[in-house]
N, C-alpha and C positions, 0 to 999 in steps of 0.2 A: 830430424837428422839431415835430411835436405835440402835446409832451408824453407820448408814452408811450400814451396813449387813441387816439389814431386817429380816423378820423371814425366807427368802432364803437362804441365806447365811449362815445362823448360821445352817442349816442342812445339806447344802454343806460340811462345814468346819468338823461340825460331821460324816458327812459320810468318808469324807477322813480321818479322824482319826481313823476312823472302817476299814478301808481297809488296813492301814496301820498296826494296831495292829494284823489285821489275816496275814496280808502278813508276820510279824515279827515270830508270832508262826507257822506257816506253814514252813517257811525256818528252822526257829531253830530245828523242827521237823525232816524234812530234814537232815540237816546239822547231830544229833545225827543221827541218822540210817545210813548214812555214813560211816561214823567217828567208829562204833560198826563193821562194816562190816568190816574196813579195817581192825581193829585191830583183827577182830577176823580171817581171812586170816593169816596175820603174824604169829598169833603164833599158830597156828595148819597145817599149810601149810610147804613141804620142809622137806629133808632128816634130815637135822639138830635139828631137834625140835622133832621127834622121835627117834630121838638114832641112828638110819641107817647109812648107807655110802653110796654113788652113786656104781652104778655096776664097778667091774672090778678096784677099789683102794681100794688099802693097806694100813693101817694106816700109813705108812711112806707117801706113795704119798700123803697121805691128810695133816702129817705134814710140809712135804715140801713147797704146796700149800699156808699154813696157813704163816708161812715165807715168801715166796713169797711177799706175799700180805699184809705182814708189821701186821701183827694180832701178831706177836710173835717175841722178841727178838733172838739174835745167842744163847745168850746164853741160852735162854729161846728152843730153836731148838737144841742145843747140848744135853742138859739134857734129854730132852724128847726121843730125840734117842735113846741116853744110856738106858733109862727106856724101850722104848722096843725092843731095840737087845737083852734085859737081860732074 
C-alpha cells in the first residue's frame, strides 16, 4: 500500500539525498577555494608581474628570449631592438 518503500525506505532514499546535497556543497566549496588560490598565485607571483627582471639580464637578453619563444615577431624583435639601442 506504500508503494513497496515502506516508511524504511522513503528515509533511506531521503537520507541519501541529504548526503548528496552536502557532499555537492562541500566539494563546490572546495573546488571555489582552489580555484581563488591558484588564481591568486598567478598574478601576484614571478618577476613578470612586478615589473622586475631575473638577476644578471639585460633587456636585450629578455628580448631575445621573448623571440626565442615565439611570444614576438622578427619584426616585432627588430623594432624593439631599435628602440633600445636608441
Amino acid at each position: 500500500m506504500m508503494g513497496g518503500f515502506g516508511f524504511g525506505g522513503t528515509m533511506l532514499l531521503g537520507g541519501l539525498v541529504m548526503v548528496a546535497f552536502w557532499a555537492l556543497v562541500i566539494g563546490g566549496a572546495i573546488w571555489l577555494v582552489v580555484t581563488l588560490a591558484r588564481s591568486g598565485q598567478s598574478s601576484t607571483g614571478g618577476p613578470a608581474s612586478t615589473g622586475a627582471r631575473p638577476a644578471g639580464q639585460t633587456p636585450l637578453d629578455i628580448l631575445k628570449l621573448r623571440y626565442a619563444n615565439g611570444e614576438i615577431t622578427k619584426e616585432q624583435f627588430e623594432e624593439q631592438k631599435r628602440d633600445l639601442s636608441a
